[in-house]
C-alpha positions in Angstrom: -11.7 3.0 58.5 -14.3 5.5 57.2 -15.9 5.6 54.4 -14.3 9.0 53.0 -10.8 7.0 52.9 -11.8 4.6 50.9 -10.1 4.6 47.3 -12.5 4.9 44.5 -12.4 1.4 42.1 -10.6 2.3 38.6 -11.9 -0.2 36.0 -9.2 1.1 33.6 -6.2 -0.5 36.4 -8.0 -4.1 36.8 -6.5 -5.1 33.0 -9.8 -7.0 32.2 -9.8 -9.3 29.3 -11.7 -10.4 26.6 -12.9 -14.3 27.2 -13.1 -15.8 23.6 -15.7 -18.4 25.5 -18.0 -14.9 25.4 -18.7 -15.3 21.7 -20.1 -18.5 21.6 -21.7 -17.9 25.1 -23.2 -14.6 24.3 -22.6 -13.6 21.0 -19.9 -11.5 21.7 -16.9 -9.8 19.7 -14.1 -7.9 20.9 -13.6 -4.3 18.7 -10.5 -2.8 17.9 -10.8 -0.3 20.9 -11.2 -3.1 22.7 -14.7 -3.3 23.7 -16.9 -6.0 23.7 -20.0 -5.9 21.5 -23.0 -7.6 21.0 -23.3 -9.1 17.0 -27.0 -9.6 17.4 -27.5 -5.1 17.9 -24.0 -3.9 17.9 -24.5 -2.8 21.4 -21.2 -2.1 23.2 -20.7 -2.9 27.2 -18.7 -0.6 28.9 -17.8 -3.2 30.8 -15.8 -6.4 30.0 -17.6 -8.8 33.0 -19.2 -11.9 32.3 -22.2 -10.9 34.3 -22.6 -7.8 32.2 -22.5 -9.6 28.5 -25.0 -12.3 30.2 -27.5 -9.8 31.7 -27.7 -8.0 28.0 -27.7 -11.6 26.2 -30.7 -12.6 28.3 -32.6 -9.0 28.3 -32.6 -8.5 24.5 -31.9 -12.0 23.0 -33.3 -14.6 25.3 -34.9 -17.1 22.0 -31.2 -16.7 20.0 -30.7 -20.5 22.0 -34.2 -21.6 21.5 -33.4 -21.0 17.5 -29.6 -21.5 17.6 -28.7 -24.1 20.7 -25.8 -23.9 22.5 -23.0 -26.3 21.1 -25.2 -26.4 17.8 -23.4 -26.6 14.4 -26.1 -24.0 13.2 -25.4 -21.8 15.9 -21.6 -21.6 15.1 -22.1 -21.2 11.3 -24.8 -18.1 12.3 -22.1 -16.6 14.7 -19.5 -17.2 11.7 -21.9 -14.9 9.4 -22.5 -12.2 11.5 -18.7 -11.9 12.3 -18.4 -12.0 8.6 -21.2 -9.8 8.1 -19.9 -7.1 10.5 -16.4 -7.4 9.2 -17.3 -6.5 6.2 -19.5 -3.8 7.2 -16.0 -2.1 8.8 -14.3 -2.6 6.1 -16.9 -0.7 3.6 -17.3 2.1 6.3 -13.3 2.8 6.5 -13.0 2.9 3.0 -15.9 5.3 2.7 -13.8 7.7 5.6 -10.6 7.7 3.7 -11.8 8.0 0.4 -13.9 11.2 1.6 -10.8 12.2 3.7 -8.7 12.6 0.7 -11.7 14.3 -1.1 -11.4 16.8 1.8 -7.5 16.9 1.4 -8.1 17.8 -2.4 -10.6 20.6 -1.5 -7.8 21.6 1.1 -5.4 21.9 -1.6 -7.5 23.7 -4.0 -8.2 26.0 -1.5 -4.3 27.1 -0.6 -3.5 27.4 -4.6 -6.3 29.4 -5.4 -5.5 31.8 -1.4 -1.6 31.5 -3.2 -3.1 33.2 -6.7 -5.3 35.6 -5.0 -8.0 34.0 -6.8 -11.6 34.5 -6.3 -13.5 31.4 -4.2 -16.2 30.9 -7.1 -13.2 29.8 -9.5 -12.9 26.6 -7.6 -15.9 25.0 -9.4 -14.6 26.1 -12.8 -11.5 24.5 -11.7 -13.0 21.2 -11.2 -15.2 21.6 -14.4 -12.4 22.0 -16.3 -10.4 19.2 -14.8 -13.6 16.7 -15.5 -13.1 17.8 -18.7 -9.4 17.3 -19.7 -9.8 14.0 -17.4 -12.9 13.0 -19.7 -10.2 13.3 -22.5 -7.2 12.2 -21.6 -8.1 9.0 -19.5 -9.0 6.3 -22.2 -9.9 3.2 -20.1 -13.6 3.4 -19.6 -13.4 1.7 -16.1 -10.4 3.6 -14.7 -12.6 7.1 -16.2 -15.1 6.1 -14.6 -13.3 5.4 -11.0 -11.6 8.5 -11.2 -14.4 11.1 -12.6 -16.3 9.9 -9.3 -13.7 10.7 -7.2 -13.1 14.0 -8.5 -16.8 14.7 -8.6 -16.7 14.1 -4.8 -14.5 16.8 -4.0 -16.1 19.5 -2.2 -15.5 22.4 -4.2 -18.2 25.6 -4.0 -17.3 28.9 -3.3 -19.2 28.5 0.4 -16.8 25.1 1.1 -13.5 26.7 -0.3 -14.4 30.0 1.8 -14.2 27.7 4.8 -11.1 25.8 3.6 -9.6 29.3 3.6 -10.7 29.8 7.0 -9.2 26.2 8.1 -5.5 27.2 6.6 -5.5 30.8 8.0 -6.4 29.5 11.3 -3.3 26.6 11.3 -0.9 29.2 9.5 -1.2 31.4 12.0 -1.1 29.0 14.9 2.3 27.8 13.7 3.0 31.4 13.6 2.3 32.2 17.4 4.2 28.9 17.8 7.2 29.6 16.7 6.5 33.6 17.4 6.7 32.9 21.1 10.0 30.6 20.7 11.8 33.3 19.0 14.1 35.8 21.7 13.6 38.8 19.5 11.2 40.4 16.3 11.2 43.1 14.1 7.8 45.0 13.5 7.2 46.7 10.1 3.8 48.9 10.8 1.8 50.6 8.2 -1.9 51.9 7.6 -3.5 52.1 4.6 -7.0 52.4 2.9 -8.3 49.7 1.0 -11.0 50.3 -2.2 -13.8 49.7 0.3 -12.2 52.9 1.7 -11.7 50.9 5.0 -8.5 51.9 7.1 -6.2 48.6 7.7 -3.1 48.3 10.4 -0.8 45.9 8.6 1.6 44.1 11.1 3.9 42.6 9.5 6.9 40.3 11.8 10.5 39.5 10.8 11.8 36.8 13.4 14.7 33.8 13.7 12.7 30.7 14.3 15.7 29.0 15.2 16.6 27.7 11.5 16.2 30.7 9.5 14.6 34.2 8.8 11.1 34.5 8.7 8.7 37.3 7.5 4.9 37.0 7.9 1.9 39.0 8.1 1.2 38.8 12.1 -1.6 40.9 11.3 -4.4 43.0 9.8 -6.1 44.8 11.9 -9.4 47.0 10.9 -10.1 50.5 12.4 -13.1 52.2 12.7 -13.2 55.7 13.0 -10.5 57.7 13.2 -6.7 56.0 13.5 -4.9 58.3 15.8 -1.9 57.4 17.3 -3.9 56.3 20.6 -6.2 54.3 18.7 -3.6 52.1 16.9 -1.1 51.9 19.9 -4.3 50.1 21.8 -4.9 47.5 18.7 -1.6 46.8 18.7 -1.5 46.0 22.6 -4.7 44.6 22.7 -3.0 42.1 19.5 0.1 40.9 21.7 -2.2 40.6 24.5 -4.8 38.3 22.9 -2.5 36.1 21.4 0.2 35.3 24.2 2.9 37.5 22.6 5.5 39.9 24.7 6.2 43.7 23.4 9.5 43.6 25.3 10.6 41.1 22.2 10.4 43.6 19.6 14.2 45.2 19.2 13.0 47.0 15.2 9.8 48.9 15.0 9.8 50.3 11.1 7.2 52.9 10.2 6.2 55.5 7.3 7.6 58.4 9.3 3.7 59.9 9.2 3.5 62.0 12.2 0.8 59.5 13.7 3.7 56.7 13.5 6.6 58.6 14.5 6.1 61.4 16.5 8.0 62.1 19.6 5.7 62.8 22.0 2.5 61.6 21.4 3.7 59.3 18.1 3.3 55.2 18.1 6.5 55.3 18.2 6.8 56.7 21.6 4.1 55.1 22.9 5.2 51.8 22.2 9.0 52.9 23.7 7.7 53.2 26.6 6.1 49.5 27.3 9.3 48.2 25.3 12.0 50.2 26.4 14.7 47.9 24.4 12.6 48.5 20.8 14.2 50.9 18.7 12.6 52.9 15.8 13.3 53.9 12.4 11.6 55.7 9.7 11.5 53.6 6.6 15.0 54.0 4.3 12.7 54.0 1.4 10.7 56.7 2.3 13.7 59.0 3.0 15.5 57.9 0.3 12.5 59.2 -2.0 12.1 62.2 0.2 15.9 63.4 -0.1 15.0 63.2 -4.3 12.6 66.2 -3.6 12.3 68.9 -6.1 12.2 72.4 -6.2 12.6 75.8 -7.6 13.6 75.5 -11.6 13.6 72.2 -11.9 10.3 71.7 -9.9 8.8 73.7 -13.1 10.3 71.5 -15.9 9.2 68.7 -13.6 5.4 70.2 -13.8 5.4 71.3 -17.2 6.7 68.0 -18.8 3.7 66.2 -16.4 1.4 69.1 -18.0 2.4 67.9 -21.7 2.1 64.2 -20.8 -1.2 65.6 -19.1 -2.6 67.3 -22.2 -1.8 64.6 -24.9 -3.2 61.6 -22.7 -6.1 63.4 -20.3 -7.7 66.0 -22.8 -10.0 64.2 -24.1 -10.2 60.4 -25.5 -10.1 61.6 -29.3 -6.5 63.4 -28.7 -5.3 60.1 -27.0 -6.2 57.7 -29.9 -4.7 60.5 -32.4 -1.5 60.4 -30.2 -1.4 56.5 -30.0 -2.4 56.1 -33.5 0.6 58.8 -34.7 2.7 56.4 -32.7 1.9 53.1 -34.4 2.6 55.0 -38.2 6.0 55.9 -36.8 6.8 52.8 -35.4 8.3 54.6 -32.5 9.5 52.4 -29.4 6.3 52.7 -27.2 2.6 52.9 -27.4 1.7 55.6 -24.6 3.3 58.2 -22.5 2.9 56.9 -18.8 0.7 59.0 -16.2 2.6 59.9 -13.4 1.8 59.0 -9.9 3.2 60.5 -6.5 2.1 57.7 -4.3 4.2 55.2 -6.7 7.8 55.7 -5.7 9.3 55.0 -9.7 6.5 56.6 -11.1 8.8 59.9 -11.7 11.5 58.7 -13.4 9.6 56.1 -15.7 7.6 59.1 -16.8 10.3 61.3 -17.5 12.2 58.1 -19.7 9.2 57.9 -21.2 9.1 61.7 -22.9 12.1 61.9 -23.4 12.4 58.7 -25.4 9.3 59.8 -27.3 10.4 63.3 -27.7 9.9 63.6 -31.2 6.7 62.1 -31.5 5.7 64.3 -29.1 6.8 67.7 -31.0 5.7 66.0 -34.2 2.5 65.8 -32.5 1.7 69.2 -31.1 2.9 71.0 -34.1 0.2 69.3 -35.7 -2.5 70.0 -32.8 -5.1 72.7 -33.3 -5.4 73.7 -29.7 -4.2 76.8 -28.3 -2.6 75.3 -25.1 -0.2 73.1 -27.5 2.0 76.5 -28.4 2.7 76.6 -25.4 4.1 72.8 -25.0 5.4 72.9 -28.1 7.7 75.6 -27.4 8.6 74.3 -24.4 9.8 70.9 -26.0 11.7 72.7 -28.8 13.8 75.1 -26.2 17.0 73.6 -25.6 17.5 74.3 -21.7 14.3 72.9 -21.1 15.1 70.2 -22.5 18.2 69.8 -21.1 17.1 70.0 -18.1 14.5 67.4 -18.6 17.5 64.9 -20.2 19.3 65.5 -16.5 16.0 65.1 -14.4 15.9 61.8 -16.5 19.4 60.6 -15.8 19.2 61.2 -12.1 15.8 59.8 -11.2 17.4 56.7 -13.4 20.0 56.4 -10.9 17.1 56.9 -8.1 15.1 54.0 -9.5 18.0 52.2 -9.5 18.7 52.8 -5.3 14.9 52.8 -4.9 14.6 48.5 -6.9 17.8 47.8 -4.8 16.2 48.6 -1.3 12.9 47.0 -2.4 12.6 43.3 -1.7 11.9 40.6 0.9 14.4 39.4 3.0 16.4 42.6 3.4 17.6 43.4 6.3 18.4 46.9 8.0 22.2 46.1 7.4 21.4 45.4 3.3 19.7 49.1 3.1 22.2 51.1 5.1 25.1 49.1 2.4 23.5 50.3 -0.3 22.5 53.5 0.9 26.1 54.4 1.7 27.3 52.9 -1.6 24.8 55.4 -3.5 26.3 58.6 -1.1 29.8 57.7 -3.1 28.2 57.5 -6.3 26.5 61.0 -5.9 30.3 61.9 -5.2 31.0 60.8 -8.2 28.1 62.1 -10.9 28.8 65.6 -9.6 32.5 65.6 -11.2 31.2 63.2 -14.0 28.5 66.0 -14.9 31.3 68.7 -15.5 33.4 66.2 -17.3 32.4 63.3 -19.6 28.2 62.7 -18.8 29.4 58.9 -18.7 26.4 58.5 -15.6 24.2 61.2 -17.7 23.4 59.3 -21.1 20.1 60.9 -22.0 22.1 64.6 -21.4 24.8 63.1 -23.3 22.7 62.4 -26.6 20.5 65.6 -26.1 24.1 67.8 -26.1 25.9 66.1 -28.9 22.9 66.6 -31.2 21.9 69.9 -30.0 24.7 72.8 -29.9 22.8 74.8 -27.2 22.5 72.1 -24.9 24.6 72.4 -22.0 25.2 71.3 -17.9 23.6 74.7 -16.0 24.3 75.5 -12.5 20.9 74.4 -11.6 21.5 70.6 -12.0 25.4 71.1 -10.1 22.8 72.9 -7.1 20.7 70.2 -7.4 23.2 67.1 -7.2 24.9 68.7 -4.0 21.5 69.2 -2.5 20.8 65.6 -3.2 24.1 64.9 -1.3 23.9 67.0 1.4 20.5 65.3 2.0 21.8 61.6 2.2 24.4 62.5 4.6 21.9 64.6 6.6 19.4 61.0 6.9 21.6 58.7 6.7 25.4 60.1 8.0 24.3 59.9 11.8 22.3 56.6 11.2 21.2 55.2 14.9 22.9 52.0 14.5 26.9 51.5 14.2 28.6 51.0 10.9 31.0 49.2 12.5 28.6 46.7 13.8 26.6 46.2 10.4 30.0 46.0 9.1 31.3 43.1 11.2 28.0 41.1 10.8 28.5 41.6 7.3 32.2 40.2 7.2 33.1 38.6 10.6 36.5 38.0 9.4 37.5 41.3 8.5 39.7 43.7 10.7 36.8 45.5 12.1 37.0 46.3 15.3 33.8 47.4 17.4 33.5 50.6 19.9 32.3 50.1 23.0 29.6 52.8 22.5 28.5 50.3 19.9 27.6 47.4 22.3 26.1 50.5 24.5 23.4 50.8 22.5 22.5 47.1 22.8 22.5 47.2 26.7 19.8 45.0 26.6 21.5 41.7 24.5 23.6 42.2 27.5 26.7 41.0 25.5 29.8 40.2 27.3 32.8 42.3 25.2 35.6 40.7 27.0 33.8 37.3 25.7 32.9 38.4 22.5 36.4 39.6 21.6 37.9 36.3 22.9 35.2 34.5 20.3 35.6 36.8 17.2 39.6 35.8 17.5 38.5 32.0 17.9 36.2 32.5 14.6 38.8 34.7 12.6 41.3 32.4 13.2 39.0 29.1 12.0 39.8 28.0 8.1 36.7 26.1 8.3 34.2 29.0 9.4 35.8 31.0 6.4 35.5 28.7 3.8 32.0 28.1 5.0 31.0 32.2 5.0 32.8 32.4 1.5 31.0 29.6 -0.3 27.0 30.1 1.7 27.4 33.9 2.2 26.6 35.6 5.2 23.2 34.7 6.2 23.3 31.4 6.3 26.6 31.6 7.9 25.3 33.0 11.1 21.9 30.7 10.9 23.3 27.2 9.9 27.5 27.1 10.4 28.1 29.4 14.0 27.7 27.1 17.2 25.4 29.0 19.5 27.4 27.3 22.6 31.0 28.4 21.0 29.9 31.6 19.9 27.2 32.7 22.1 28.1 36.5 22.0 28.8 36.6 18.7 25.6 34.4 18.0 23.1 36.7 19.6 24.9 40.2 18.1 24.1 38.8 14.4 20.6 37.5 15.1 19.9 40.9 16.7 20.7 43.0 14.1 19.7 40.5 10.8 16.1 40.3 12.5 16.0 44.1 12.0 13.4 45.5 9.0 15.2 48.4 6.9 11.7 49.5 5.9 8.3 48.6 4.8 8.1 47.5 1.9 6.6 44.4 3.0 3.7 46.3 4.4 3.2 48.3 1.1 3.4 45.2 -0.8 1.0 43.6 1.3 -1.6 46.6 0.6 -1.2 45.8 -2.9 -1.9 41.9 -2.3 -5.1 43.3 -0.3 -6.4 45.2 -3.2 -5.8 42.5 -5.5 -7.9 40.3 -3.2 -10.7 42.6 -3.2 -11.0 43.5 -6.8 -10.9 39.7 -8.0 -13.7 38.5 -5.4 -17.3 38.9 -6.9 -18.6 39.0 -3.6 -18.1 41.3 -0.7 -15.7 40.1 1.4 -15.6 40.6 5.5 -12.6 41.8 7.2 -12.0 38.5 8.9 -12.3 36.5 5.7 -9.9 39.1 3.6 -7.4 38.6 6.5 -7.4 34.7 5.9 -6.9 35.2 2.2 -4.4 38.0 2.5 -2.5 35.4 5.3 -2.4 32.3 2.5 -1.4 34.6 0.3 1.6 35.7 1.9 2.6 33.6 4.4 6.1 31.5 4.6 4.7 28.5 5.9 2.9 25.2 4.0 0.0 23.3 6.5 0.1 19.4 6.8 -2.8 18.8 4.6 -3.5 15.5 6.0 -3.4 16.6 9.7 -5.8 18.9 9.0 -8.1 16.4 7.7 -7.1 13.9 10.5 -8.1 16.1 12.8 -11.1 17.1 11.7 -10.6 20.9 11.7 -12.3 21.4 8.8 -15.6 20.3 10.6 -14.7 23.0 13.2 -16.5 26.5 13.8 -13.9 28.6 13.8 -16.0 31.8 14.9 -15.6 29.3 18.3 -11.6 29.4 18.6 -9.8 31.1 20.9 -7.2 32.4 18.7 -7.9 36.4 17.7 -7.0 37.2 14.0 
């Protein structure tokens, strides 16, 4: 036989033992992985041969029998102390580990709750300041103070070791993230770009997904871009994203955007772009940003609008004198607010608070600018004592009530694309309805209500009837030919009502590649189930599909519902997550890098809580994570 075929020895197969003879022989232990080891130097052999523990024995401690003979009572009772000797060393040493693995555990925890408050990283020593102090008080036992001070003293707790706790926690968040993100058969992307108050551009992803026990939404990402951001620019980060991280475009069914003409144009638009990688990804422009743009003025009412934002203008921007006097006129006639509020385009109930605002304060407000010495305060003051201007600030009031109202109801986590389009429609019928309320009893116009039973001039114009069936006409133009079937948001919503689906429905989700013979066999099976509708009556719909329908008896019926509840409606989450972002940036006393504001802005908002003790077990927090694979 030649020497090539000749199988290699595996020490780890021959199942060698520990001889207890070895220790009285050689002064040998066995450890608790097994190996022996020398008690005289702590040496290890890798090896558990007699030859090997003899040859070390007689190499490095050939006069321990010359002092300690073999068979000797004194050599047992010195082999007895160093076993003791060495036992106890262990012992001390695995204390020391766990006690400075829980200190490492508390830092870990301090750490998350300070990411959870958008805190600054400094505030975790005045954290542990302050509990040495209430612990200095409350704990009376001198001993037990004592014990415990020490161990909170040893918790790690500068801004440098919390800044790398952060970094620990971001990194496993967003591993279980891509875990469950690449389990998951479809995901809704809500995609925004904003500028933060470093006047940095930021791509916020953020990922709506059924992880196979319920709804998720997390940031997936936040993604710096230099330069200019083009619709080129962020299609590529948003490729280059998926591509780092093991993630498949084709899963995304829901991509949600502003409706900017970088996001959704229909050529050269992300939209588009991305459509054609993921040709089963559908698009929509954000409900709240239509609903706001359908509220938009003009003409007459576009002038009261600017005028009564010129009078809030004057009395709170003039000068800082004028605003005390304002403020202080207030406080002597114990009116209901303090200040008129600014008004703000970018802030979607920004209008309509202002407008409450005035009018609430109206008489302040004249009291105030008859008093004024300035020549532009005529002009206001006419303005505020004219009764169709007024009147048609008291409507403009009323309605961007009712708009606020819409605008709160669409806002939110956990809303889906079928929540929106429900209220959406629901607020169609109410505009229905204020139009013939307006002409009749102003129950839906309060603030016009008051204005024209105090005022005999005050009356509905034809300006605010033009106005209301504008507003109308512009819901049903957005939202009338919506790209997604009522009938199929419908029968998510209720299962077990007579809805029946069109085919050209289940067209449009060619790709689910539902079976309709099937899934009409199974929506018969479900309807006619007492259990199934006593569980959607007492959990309510979502957890109905999640938690009480059988994937295996309802498989058609299963993947349809999953589909369309992993949809975004818009993104909110994105706008709130700018505002988390900000938050961030103006509480940290230091300058903050991209990478290490995405960690804190990923504690801050994520869904999911880290094993703190794994973390420490497995000693990521010794880890540099500049080194990992994983691309943030």
């Amino acid at each position: 036989m030649s020497l090539s075929k000749l199988k290699k020895r595996k020490v780890d197969l021959e199942n060698r033992k520990f001889n207890s003879e070895w220790t009285d022989k050689y002064v040998f232990i066995e450890t608790t992985e097994g190996r022996p080891m020398c008690l005289l130097c702590n040496e290890c052999c890798a090896i558990g041969k007699d030859y090997n523990l003899r040859r070390h024995f007689l190499t490095k401690h050939c006069g321990f029998d010359q002092t300690f003979p073999p068979g000797s009572d004194v050599r047992q009772k010195k082999i007895l102390c160093l076993k003791e000797n060495y036992e106890h060393s262990r012992v001390v040493f695995s204390r020391s580990c766990s006690s400075q693995q829980r200190a490492t555990a508390a830092s870990l925890r301090v750490a998350w709750i300070l990411g959870k408050k958008k805190q600054p990283f400094t505030d975790s020593e005045t954290f542990k300041e302050c509990f040495i102090a209430a612990l200095d008080e409350v704990v009376t036992d001198n001993k037990m103070k004592e014990q415990v001070l020490a161990s909170v003293k040893s918790i790690p707790m500068s801004d440098t070791s919390t800044g790398r706790r952060m970094d620990v926690l971001a990194s496993e968040v967003f591993e279980t993230l891509l875990t469950r993100l690449r389990k998951a058969k479809v995901m809704s992307l809500a995609v925004d770009e904003s500028t933060d108050i470093s006047d940095t551009a930021q791509l916020c992803l953020i990922v709506r997904f059924f992880d196979g026990d319920c709804f998720r939404e997390d940031l997936l990402g936040l993604i710096p871009l230099e330069g200019h951001t083009s619709a080129a620019i962020i299609f590529q980060k948003i490729v280059d994203f998926f591509k780092d991280n093991g993630l498949d475009l084709d899963h995304v069914n829901m991509l949600v955007t502003d409706g900017a003409p970088t996001m959704a144009g229909k050529v050269n638009g992300l939209s588009a772009r991305l459509s054609a990688v993921a040709p089963r990804m559908k698009s929509l422009h954000c409900l709240i940003h239509q609903s706001v743009l359908c509220a938009k003025l003009s003409g007459e009412l576009k002038n009261t609008m600017d005028s009564v934002m010129s009078i809030i203008n004057f009395i709170r921007s003039t000068s800082s004198l004028q605003h005390r006097l304002f403020r202080r006129l207030l406080a002597d006639m114990s009116a209901e607010h303090q200040d008129l509020l600014l008004h703000n385009n970018v802030r979607w109930l920004s209008k309509g608070n202002a407008l409450r605002r005035v009018c609430e304060l109206r008489e302040e407000i004249v009291r105030f600018l008859s008093e004024s010495k300035q020549n532009r305060a005529s002009t206001f003051l006419s303005q505020m004592l004219d009764d169709g201007f007024v009147s048609e600030m008291c409507f403009l009031c009323d309605i961007f009530h009712h708009l606020n109202d819409l605008n709160l109801g669409l806002q939110g986590q956990n809303k889906t694309v079928v929540d929106l389009v429900e209220k959406l429609r629901a607020f169609q019928r109410k505009l229905v309805l204020f139009s013939s309320d307006l002409c009749d009893k102003l129950l839906h116009f309060p603030t016009l209500s008051k204005l024209m039973k105090s005022s005999a001039h005050a009356s509905v114009t034809q300006v605010m009837l033009d106005f209301l069936d504008k507003l109308r006409d512009n819901f049903a133009a957005r939202f009338n030919d919506f790209d997604m079937s009522g009938e199929l948001m419908q029968f998510v919503r209720d299962p077990f009502a007579d809805t029946k689906i069109p085919s050209e429905a289940l067209d449009s989700l060619a790709s689910l590649h539902i079976n309709e013979g099937a899934l009409q066999l199974e929506i018969i099976d479900m309807q006619a189930s007492s259990a199934l509708k006593h569980a959607y009556d007492k959990e309510g719909f979502m957890t109905f599909w999640t938690e009480w329908v059988d994937a295996e008896k309802f498989p058609n019926m299963k993947e349809l519902a999953i589909n369309l509840l992993t949809m975004f409606g818009s993104t909110y989450t994105c706008e709130s997550s700018f505002s988390h972002m900000n938050a961030i940036k103006t509480s940290a006393r230091s300058s903050l890098t991209n990478e290490r504001l995405h960690h804190c802005l990923r504690i801050a908002l994520t869904s999911f809580e880290p094993d703190f003790s794994a973390i420490v077990q497995s000693k990521k927090c010794n880890m540099n994570l500049k080194q990992k694979s994983l691309k943030f």
